[in-house]
N, C-alpha and C positions, 0 to 999 in steps of 0.2 A: 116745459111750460110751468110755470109758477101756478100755486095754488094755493088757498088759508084752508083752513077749519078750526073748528073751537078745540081748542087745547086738551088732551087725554092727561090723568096723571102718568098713564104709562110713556104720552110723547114724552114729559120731562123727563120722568124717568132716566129715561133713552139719553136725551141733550147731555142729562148731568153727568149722566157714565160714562162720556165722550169728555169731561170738561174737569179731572178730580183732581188733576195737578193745579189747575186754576181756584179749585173750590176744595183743600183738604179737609177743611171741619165737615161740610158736607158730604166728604165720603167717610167719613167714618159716622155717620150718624145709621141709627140702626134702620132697617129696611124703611118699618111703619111711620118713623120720623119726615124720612125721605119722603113719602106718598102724602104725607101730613103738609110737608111743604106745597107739594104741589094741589095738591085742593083748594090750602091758601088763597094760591094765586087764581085758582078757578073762581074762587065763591067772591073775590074780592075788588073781583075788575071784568076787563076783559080778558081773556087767554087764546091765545092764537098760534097754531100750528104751521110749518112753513114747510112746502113740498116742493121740491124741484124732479119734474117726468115720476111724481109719488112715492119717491125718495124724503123722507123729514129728514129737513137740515136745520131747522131752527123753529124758536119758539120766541112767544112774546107779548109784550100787554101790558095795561096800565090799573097798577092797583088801587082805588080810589078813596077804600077805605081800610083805617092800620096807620097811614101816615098824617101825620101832624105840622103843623107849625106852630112853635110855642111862641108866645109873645108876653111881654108885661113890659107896666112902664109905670114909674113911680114918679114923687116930686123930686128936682134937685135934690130938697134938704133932708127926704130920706135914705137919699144913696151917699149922704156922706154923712147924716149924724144918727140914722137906723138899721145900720146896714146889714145886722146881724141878724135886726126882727125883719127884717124885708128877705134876707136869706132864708131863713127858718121857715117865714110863710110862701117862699117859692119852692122850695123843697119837699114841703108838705102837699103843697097845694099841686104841683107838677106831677111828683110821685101820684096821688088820690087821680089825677084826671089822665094820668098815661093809661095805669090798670085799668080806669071804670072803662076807660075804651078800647081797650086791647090793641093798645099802638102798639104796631113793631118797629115803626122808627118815628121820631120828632126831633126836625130840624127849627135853627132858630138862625136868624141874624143879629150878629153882635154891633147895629150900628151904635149903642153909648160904650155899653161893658163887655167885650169879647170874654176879658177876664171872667167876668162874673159867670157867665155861659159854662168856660171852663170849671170852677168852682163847683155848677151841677150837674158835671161829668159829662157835658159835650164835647164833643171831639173835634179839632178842628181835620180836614182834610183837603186833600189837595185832587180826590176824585169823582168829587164831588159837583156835581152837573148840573144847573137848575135851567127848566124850562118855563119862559115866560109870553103870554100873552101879550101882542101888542097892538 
């Protein structure tokens, strides 16, 4: 029979030492780093433990706070005759508002400038999975 409970650092723990071929930076990160991650995900959502007959086989949850969606939108005529002062103050201003909020990640959609995105070191990817409300 299937079971939850709220997530332990030690179930991650557990998960991740099962997973290090999947996650190399993760296994070489030092013990207290490791336990650091998983708190993370404790203090930052839900965290949920997965039992099969009280066996943990998995872990899981949604982090609510940490991630971001970065947005800006300018006039036409300062993306093609400001484009350096419109740079400058997205990189300024992104940098200043990733730290004050201790995002670990911000995703954006490139529907004008994907380029531009690229430029302040987003990354495009292809593993990338978004869940939408309908």
């Amino acid at each position: 029979m299937i079971t939850k409970k709220t997530m332990t650092i030690q179930d991650f723990v557990d998960i991740m030492a099962c997973n290090t071929a999947s996650y190399p930076d993760y296994a070489n990160l030092p013990e207290e780093s490791k336990r650091f991650m998983a708190q993370l995900n404790i203090s930052t959502g839900v965290a949920e433990s997965y039992f099969d007959d009280g066996k943990l086989f998995g872990i899981g949850g949604i982090r609510y706070c940490g991630i971001g969606e970065a947005w800006m939108l300018t006039t036409p005529e300062a993306r093609t005759s400001k484009t350096r002062m419109v740079f400058r103050t997205a990189v300024k201003n992104l940098t200043l508002m990733r730290d004050n909020l201790n995002l670990i990640k911000v995703y954006a959609d490139g529907d004008i400038s994907s380029n531009f995105l690229e430029h302040l070191d987003f990354k495009k990817t292809d593993n990338t999975l978004l869940w939408i409300r309908s």
